[in-house]
C-alpha positions as CSV (number, residue, x, y, z in Angstrom):
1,X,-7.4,12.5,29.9
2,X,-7.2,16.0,28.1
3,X,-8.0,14.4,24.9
4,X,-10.8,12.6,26.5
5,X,-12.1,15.6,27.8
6,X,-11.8,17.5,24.6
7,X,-9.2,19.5,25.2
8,X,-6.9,18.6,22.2
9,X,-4.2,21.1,22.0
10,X,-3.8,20.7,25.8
11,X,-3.0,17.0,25.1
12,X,-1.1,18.1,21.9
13,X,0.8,20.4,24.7
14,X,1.7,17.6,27.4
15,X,2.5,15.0,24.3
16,X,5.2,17.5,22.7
17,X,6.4,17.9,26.0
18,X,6.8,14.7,27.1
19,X,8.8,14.1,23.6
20,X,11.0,17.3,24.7
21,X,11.8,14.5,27.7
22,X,11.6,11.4,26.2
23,X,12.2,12.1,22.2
24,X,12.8,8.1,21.3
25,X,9.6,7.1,22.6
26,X,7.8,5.5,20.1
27,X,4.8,5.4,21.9
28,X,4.7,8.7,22.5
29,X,5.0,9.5,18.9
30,X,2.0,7.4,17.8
31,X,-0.3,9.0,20.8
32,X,0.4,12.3,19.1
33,X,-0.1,10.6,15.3
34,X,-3.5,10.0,16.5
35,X,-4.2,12.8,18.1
36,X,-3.0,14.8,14.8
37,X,-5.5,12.6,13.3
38,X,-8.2,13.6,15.7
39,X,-7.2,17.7,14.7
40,X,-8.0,16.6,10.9
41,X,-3.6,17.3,10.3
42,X,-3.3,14.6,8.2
43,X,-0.2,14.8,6.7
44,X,1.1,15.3,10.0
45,X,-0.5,12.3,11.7
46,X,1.0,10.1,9.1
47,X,4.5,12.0,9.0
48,X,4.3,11.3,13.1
49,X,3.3,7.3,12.5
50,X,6.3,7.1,10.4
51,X,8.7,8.4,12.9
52,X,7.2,6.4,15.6
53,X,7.9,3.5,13.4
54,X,11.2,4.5,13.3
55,X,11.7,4.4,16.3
56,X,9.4,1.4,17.0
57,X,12.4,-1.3,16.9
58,X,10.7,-5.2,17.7
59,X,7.1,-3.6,18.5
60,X,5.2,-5.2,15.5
61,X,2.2,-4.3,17.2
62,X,2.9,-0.9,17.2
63,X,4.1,-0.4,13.6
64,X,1.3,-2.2,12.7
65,X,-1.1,-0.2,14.4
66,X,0.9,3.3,12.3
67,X,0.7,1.3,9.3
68,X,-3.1,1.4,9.4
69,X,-3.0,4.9,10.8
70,X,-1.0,5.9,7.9
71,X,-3.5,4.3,5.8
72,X,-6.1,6.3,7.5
73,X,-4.8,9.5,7.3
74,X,-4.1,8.6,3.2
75,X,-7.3,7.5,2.8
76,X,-8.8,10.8,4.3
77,X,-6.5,13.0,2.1
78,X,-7.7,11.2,-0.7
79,X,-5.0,8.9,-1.5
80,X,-5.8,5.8,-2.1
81,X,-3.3,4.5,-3.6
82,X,-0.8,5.5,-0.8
83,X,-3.6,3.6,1.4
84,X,-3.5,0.6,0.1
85,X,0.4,0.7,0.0
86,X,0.1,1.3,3.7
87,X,-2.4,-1.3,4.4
88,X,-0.4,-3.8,2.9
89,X,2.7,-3.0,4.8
90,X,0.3,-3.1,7.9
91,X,-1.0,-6.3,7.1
92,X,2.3,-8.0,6.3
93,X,3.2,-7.9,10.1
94,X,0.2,-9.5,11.0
């Protein structure tokens, strides 16, 4: 909802605090990937997709879906390379 509304760091805020409580959450960890994303901190946002998948277990789904934000955030940094590395991981669990 803060995100939504604009308020980024405030979601930043409740995110890293709900990590503080729950740090294995993968889920959690992606939310705050994209968010990172959203603030333009793009090593950041893929460092964050990586630990989610990590942490992700069985979720192919998920690890897809930081795969692709990985990709995004490479893409936006200008690597390309690293990009398509990370597309094709995110496409092979398709």
């Amino acid at each position: 909802a803060q995100q939504a509304a604009g308020n980024l760091q405030g979601a930043a805020s409740s995110l890293e605090r709900a990590l503080r409580i729950e740090p294995r959450n993968a889920h959690l960890w992606n939310r705050l990937a994209r968010l990172r994303m959203a603030q333009d901190r793009l090593g950041e946002a893929a460092d964050l997709a990586a630990k989610s998948n990590a942490l992700a277990g069985p979720d192919q789904a998920l690890k897809r879906d930081n795969w692709e934000l990985i990709a995004a955030a490479r893409r936006a940094a200008g690597d390309m390379a690293g990009a398509r590395a990370a597309e094709h991981k995110a496409q092979g669990l398709r």
